[in-house]
Gaussian input, Z-matrix of N, CA and C with variables (Angstrom, degrees):
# hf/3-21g

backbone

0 1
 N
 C     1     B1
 C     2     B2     1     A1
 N     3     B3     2     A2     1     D1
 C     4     B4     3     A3     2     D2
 C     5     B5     4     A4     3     D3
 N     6     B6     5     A5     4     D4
 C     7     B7     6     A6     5     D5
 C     8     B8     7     A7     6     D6
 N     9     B9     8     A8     7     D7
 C    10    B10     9     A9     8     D8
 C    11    B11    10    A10     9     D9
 N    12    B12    11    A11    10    D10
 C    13    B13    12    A12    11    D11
 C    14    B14    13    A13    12    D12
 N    15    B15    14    A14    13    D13
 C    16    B16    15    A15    14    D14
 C    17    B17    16    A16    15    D15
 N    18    B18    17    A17    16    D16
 C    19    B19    18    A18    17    D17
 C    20    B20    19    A19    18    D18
 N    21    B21    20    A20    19    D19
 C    22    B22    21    A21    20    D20
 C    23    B23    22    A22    21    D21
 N    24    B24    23    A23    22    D22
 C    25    B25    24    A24    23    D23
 C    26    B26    25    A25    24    D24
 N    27    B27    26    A26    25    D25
 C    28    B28    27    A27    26    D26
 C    29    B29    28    A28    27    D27
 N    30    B30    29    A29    28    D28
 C    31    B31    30    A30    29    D29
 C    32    B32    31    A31    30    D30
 N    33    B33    32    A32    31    D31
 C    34    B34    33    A33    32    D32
 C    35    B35    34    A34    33    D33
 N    36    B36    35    A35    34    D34
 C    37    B37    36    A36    35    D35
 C    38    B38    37    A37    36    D36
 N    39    B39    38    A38    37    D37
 C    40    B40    39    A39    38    D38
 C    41    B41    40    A40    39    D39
 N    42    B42    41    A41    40    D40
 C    43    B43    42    A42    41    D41
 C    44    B44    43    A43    42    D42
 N    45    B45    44    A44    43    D43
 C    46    B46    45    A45    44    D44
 C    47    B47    46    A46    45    D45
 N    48    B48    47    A47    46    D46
 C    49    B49    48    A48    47    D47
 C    50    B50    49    A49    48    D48
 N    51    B51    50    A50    49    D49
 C    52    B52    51    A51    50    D50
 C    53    B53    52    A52    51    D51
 N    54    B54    53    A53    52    D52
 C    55    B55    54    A54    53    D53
 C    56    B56    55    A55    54    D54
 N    57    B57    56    A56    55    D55
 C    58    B58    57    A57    56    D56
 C    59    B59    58    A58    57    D57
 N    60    B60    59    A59    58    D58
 C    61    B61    60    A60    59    D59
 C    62    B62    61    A61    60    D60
 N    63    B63    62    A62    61    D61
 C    64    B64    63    A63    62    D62
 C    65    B65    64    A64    63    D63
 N    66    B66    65    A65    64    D64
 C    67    B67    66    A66    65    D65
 C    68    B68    67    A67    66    D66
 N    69    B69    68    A68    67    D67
 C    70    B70    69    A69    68    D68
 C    71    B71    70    A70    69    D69
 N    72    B72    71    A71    70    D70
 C    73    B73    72    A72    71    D71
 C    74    B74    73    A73    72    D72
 N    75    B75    74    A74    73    D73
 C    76    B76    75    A75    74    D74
 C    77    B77    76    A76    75    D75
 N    78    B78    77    A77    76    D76
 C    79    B79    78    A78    77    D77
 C    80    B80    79    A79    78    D78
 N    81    B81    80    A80    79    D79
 C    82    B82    81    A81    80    D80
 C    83    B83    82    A82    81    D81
 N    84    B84    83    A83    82    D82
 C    85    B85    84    A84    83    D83
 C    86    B86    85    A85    84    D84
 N    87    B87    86    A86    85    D85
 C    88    B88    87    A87    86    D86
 C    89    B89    88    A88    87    D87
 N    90    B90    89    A89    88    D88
 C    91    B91    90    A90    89    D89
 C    92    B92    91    A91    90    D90
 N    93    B93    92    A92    91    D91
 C    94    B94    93    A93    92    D92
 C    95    B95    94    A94    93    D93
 N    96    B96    95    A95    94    D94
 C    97    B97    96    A96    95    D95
 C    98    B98    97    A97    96    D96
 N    99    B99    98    A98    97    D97
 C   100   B100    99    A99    98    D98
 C   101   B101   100   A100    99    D99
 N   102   B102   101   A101   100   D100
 C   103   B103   102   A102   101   D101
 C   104   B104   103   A103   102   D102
 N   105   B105   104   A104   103   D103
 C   106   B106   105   A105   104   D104
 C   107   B107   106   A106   105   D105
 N   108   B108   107   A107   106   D106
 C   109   B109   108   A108   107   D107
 C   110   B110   109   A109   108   D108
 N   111   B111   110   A110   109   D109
 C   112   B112   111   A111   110   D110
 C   113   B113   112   A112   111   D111
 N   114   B114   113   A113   112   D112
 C   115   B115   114   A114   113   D113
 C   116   B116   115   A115   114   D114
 N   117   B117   116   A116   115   D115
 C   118   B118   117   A117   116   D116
 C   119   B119   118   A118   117   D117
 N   120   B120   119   A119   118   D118
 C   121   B121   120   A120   119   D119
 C   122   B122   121   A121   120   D120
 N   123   B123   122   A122   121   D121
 C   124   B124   123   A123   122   D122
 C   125   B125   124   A124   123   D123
 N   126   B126   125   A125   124   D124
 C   127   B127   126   A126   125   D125
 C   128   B128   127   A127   126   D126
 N   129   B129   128   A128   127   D127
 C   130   B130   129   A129   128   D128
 C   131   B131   130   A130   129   D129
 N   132   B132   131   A131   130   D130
 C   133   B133   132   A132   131   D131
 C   134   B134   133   A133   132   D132
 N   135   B135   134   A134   133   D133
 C   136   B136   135   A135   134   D134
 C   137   B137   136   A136   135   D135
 N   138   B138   137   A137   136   D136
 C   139   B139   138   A138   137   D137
 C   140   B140   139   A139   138   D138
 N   141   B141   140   A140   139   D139
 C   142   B142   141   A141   140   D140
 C   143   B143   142   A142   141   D141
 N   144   B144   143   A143   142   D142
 C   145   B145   144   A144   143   D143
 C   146   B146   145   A145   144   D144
 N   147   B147   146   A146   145   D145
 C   148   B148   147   A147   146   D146
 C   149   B149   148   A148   147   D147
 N   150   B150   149   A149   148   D148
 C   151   B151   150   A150   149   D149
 C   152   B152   151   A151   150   D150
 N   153   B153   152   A152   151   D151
 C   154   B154   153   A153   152   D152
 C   155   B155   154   A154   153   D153
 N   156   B156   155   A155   154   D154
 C   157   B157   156   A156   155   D155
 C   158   B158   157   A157   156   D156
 N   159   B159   158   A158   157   D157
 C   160   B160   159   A159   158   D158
 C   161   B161   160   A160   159   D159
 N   162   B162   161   A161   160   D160
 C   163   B163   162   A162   161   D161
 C   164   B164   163   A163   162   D162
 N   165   B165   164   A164   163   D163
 C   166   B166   165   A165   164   D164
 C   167   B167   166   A166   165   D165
 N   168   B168   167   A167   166   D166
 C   169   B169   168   A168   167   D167
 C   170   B170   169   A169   168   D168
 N   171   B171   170   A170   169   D169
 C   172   B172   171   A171   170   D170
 C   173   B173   172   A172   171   D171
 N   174   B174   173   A173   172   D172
 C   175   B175   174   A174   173   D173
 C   176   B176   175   A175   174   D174
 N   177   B177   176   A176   175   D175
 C   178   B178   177   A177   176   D176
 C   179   B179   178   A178   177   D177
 N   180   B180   179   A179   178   D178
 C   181   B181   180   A180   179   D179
 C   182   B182   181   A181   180   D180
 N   183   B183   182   A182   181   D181
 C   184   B184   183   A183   182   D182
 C   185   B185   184   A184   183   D183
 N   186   B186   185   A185   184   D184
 C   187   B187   186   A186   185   D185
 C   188   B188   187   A187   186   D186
 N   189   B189   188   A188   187   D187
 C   190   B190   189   A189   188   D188
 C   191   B191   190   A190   189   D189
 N   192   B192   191   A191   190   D190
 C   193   B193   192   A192   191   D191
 C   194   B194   193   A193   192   D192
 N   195   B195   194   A194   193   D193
 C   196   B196   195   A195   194   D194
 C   197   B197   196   A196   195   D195
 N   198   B198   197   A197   196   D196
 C   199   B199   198   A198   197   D197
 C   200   B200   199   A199   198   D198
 N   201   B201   200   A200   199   D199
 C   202   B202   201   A201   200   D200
 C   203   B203   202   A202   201   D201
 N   204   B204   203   A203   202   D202
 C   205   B205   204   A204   203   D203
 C   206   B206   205   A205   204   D204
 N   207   B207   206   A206   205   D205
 C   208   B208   207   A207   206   D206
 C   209   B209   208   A208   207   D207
 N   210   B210   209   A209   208   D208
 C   211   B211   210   A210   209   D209
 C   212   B212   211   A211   210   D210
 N   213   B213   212   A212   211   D211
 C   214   B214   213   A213   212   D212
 C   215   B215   214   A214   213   D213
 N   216   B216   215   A215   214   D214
 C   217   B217   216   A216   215   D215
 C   218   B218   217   A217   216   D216
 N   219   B219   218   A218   217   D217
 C   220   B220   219   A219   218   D218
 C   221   B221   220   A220   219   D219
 N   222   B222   221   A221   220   D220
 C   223   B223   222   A222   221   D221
 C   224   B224   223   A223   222   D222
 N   225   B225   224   A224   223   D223
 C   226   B226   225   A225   224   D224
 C   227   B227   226   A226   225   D225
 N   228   B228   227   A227   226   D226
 C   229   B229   228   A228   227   D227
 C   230   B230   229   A229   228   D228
 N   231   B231   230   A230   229   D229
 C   232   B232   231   A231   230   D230
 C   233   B233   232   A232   231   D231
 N   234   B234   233   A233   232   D232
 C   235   B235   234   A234   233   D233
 C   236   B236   235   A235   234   D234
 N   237   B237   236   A236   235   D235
 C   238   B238   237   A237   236   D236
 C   239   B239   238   A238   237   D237
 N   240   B240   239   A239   238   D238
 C   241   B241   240   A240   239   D239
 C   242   B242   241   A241   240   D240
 N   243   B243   242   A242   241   D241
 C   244   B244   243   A243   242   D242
 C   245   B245   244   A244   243   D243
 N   246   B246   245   A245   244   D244
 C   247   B247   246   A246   245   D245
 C   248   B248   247   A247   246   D246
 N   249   B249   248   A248   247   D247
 C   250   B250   249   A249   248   D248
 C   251   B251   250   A250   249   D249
 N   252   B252   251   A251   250   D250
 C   253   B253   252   A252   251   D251
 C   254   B254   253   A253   252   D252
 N   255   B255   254   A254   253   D253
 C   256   B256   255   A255   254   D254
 C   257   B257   256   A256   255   D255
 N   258   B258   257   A257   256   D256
 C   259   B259   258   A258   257   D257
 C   260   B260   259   A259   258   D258

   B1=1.4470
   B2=1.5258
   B3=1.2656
   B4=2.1853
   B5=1.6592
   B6=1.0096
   B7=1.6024
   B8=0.7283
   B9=1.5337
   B10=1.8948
   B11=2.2289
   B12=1.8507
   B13=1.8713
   B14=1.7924
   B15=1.4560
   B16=1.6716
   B17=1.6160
   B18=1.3787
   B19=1.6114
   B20=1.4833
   B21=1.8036
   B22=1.2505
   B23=2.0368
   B24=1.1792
   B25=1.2365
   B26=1.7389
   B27=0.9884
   B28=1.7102
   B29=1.6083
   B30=1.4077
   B31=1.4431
   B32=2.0975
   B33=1.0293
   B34=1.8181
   B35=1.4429
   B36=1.4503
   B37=1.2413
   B38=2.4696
   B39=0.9682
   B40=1.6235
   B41=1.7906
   B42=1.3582
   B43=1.6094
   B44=1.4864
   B45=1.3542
   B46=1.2984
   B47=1.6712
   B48=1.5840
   B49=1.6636
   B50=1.6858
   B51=1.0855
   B52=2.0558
   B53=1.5061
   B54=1.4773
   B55=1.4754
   B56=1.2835
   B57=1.2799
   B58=1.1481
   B59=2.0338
   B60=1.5065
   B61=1.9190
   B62=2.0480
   B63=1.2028
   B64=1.5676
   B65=1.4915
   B66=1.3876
   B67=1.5892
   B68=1.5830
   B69=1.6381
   B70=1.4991
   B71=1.4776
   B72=1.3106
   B73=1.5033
   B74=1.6357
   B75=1.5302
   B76=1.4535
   B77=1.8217
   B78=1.1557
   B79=1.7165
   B80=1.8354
   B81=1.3318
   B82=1.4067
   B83=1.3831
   B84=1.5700
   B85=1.1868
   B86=2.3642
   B87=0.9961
   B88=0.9433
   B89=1.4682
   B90=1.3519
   B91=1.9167
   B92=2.0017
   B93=1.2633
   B94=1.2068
   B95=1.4787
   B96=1.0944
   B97=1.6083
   B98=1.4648
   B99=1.6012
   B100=1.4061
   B101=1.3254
   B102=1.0455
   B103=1.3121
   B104=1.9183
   B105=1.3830
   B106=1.3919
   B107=1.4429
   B108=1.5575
   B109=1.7666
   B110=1.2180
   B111=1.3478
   B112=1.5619
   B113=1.1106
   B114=1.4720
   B115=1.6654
   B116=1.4656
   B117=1.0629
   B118=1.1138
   B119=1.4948
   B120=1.5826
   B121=1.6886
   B122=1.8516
   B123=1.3451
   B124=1.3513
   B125=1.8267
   B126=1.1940
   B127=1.6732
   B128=1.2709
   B129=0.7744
   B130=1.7622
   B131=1.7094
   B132=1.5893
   B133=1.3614
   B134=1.7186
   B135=1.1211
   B136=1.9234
   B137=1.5669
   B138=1.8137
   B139=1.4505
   B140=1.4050
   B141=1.6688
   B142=1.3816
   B143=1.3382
   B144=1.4661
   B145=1.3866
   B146=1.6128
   B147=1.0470
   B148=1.4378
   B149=1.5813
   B150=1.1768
   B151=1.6555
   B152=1.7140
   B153=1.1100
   B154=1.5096
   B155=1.3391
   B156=1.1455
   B157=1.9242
   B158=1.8577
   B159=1.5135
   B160=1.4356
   B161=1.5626
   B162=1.5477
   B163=1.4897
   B164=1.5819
   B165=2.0539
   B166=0.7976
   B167=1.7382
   B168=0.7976
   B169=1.7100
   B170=1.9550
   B171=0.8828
   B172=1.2733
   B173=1.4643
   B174=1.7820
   B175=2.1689
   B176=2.1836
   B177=0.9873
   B178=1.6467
   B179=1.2449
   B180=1.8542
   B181=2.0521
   B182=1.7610
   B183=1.3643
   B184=1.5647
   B185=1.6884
   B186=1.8037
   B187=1.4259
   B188=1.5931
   B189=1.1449
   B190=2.1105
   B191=1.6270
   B192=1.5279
   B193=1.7170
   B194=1.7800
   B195=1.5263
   B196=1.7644
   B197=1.7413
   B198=1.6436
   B199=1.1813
   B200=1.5243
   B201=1.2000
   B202=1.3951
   B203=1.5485
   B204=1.2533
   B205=1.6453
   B206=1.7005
   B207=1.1679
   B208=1.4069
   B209=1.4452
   B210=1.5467
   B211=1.1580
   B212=1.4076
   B213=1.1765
   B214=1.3003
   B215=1.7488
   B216=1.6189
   B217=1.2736
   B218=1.6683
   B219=1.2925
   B220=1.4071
   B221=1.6368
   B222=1.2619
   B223=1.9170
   B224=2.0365
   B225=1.2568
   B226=1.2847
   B227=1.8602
   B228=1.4126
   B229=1.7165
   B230=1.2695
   B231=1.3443
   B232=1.4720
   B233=1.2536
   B234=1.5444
   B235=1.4165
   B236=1.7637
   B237=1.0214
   B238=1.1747
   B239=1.5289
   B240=1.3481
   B241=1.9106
   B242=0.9253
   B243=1.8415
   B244=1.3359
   B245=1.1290
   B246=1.7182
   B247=1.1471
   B248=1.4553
   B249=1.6189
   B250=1.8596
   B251=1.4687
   B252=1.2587
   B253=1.2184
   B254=1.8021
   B255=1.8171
   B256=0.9987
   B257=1.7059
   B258=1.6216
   B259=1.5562
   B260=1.7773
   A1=108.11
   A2=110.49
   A3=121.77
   A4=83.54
   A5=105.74
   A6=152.64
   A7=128.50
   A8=135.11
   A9=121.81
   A10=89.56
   A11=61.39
   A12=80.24
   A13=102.78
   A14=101.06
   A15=118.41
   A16=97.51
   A17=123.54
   A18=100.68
   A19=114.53
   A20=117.97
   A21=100.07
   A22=82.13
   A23=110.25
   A24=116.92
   A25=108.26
   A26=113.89
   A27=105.33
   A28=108.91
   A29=120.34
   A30=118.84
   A31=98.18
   A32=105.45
   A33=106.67
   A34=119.42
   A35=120.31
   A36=110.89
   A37=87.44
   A38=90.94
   A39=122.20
   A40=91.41
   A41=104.79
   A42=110.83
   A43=97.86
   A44=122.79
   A45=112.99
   A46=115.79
   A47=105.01
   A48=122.28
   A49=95.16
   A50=103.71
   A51=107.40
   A52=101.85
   A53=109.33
   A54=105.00
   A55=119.39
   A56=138.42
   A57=148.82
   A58=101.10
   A59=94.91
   A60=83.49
   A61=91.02
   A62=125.39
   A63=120.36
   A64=99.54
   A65=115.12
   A66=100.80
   A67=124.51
   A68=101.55
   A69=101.97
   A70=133.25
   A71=104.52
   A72=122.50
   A73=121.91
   A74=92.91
   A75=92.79
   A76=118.27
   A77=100.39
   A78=95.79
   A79=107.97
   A80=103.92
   A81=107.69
   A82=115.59
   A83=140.51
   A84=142.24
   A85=96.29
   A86=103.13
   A87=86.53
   A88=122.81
   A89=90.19
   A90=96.73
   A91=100.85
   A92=100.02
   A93=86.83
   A94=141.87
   A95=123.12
   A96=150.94
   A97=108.49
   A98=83.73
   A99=96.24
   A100=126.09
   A101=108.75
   A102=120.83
   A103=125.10
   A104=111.34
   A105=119.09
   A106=116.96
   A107=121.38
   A108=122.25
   A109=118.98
   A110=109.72
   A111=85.90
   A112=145.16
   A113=122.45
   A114=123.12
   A115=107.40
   A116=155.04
   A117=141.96
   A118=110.63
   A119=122.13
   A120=154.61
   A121=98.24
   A122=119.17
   A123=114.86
   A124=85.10
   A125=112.67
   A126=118.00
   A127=104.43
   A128=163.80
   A129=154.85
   A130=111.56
   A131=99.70
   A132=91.81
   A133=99.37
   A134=122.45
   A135=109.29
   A136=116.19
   A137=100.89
   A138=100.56
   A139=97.00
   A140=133.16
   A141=121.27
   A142=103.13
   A143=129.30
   A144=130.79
   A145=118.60
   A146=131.05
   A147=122.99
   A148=103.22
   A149=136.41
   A150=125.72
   A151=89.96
   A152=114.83
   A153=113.13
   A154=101.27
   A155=91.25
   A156=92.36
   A157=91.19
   A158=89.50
   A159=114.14
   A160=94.61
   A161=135.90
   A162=112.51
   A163=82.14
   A164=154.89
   A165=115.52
   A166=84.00
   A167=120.62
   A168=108.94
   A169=100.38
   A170=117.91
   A171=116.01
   A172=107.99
   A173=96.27
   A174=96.82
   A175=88.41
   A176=112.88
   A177=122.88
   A178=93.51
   A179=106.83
   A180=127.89
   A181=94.14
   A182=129.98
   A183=123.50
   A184=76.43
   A185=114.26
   A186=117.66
   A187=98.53
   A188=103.64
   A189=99.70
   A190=81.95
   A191=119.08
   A192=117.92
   A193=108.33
   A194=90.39
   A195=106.35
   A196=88.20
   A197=133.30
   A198=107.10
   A199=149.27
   A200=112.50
   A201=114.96
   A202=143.78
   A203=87.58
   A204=87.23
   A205=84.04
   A206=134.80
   A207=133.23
   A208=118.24
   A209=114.95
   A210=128.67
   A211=117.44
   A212=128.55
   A213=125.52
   A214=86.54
   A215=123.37
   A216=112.46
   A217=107.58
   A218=115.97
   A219=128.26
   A220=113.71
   A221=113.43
   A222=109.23
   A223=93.56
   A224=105.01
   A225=99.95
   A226=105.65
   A227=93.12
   A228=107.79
   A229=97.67
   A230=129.43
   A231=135.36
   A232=105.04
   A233=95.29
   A234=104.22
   A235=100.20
   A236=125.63
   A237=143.03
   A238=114.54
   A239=119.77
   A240=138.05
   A241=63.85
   A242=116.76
   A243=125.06
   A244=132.00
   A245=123.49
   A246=123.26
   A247=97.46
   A248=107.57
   A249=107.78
   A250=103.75
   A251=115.77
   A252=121.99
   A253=101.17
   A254=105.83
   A255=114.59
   A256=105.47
   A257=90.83
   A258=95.86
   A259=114.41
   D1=134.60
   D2=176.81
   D3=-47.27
   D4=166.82
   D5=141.46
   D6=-103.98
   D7=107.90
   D8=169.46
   D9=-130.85
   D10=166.96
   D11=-169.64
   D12=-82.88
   D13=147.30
   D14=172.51
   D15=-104.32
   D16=119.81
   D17=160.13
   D18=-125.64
   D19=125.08
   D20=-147.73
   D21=-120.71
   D22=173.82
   D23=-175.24
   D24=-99.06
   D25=159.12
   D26=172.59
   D27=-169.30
   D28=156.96
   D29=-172.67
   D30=-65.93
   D31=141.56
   D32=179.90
   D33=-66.46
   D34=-10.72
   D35=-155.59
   D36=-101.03
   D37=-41.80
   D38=158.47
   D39=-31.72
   D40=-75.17
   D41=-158.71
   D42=-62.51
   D43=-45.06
   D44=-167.73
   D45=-72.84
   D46=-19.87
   D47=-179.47
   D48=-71.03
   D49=-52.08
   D50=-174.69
   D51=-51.06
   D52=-60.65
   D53=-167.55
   D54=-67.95
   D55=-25.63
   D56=-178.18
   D57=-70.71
   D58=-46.10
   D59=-169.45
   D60=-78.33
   D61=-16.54
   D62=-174.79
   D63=-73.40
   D64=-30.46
   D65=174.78
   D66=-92.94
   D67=-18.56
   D68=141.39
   D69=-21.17
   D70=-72.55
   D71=-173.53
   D72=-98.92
   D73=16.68
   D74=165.22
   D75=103.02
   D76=-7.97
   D77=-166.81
   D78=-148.67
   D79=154.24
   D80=-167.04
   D81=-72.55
   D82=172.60
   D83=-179.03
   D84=-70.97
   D85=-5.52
   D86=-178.82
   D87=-121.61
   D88=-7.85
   D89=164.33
   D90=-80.32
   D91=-41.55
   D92=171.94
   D93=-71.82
   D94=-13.94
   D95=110.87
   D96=11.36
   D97=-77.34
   D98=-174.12
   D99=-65.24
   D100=-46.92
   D101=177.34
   D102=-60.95
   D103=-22.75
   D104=161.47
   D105=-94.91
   D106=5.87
   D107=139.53
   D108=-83.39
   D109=-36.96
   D110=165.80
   D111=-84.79
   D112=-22.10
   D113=149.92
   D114=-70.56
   D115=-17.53
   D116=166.85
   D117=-52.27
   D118=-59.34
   D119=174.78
   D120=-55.18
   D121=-33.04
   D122=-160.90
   D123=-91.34
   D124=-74.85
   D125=172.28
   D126=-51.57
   D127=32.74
   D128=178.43
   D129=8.50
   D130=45.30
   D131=-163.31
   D132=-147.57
   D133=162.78
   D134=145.23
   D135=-63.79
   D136=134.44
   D137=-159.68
   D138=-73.25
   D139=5.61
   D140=-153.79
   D141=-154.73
   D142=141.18
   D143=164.73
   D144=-18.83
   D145=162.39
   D146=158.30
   D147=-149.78
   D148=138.95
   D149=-160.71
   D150=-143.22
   D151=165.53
   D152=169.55
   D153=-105.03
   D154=176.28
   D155=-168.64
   D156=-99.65
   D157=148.67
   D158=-144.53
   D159=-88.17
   D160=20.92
   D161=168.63
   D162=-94.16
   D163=-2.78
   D164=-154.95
   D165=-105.69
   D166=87.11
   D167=-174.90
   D168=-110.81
   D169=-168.54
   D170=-167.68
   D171=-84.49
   D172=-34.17
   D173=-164.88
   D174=-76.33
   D175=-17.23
   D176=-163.85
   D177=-60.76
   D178=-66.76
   D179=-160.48
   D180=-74.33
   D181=-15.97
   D182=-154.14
   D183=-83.15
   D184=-59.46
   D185=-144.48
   D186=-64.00
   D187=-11.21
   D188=-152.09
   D189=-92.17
   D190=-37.04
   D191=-172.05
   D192=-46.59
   D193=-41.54
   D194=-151.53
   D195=-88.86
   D196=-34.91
   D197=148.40
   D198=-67.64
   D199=-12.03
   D200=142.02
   D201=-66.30
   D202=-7.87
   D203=-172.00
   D204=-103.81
   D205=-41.57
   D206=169.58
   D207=-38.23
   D208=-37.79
   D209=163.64
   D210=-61.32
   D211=-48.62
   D212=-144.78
   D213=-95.92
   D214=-29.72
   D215=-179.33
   D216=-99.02
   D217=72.22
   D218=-159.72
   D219=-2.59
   D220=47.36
   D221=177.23
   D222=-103.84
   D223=76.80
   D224=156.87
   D225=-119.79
   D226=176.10
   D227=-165.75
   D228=-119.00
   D229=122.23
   D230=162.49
   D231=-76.91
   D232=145.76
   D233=178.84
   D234=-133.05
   D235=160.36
   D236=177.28
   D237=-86.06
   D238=134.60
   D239=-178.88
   D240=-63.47
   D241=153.89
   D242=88.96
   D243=-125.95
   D244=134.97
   D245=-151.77
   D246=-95.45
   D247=142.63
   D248=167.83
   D249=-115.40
   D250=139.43
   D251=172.84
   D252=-80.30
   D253=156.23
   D254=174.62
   D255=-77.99
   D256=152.17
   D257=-179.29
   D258=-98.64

């Protein structure tokens, strides 16, 4: 079977976290690569859950909407510093 190259972009600190747990367990960032196209292609699916991260949930984006609009129609609440010194 050909070979051709994938070249995908990714944050660096990410790439160096991937490669480090792929040599953990034995195999390169690119066997492992590989290996989540082909169960992906075999399942016609993502081989794995995917969830959003849970501060964006609906009651999270509703409360932050209704504090912005509180903002923008000057209904905010002052609150008072208070500073604690370290003990």
């Amino acid at each position: 079977m050909a070979q051709t190259n994938v070249n995908i972009r990714m944050d660096e600190d990410l790439k160096k976290k991937f490669d480090e747990f792929c040599s953990n367990i034995g195999m390169t960032m690119t066997t492992a690569i590989c290996v989540f196209a082909k169960k992906a292609v075999q399942e016609q699916r993502i081989p794995f859950e995917i969830t959003a991260d849970p501060f964006y949930n609906s009651t999270n984006i509703k409360r932050l909407e209704n504090a912005i609009k509180d903002a923008e129609e000057g209904k905010l609440t002052k609150h008072e510093i208070i500073e604690v010194e370290d003990e």
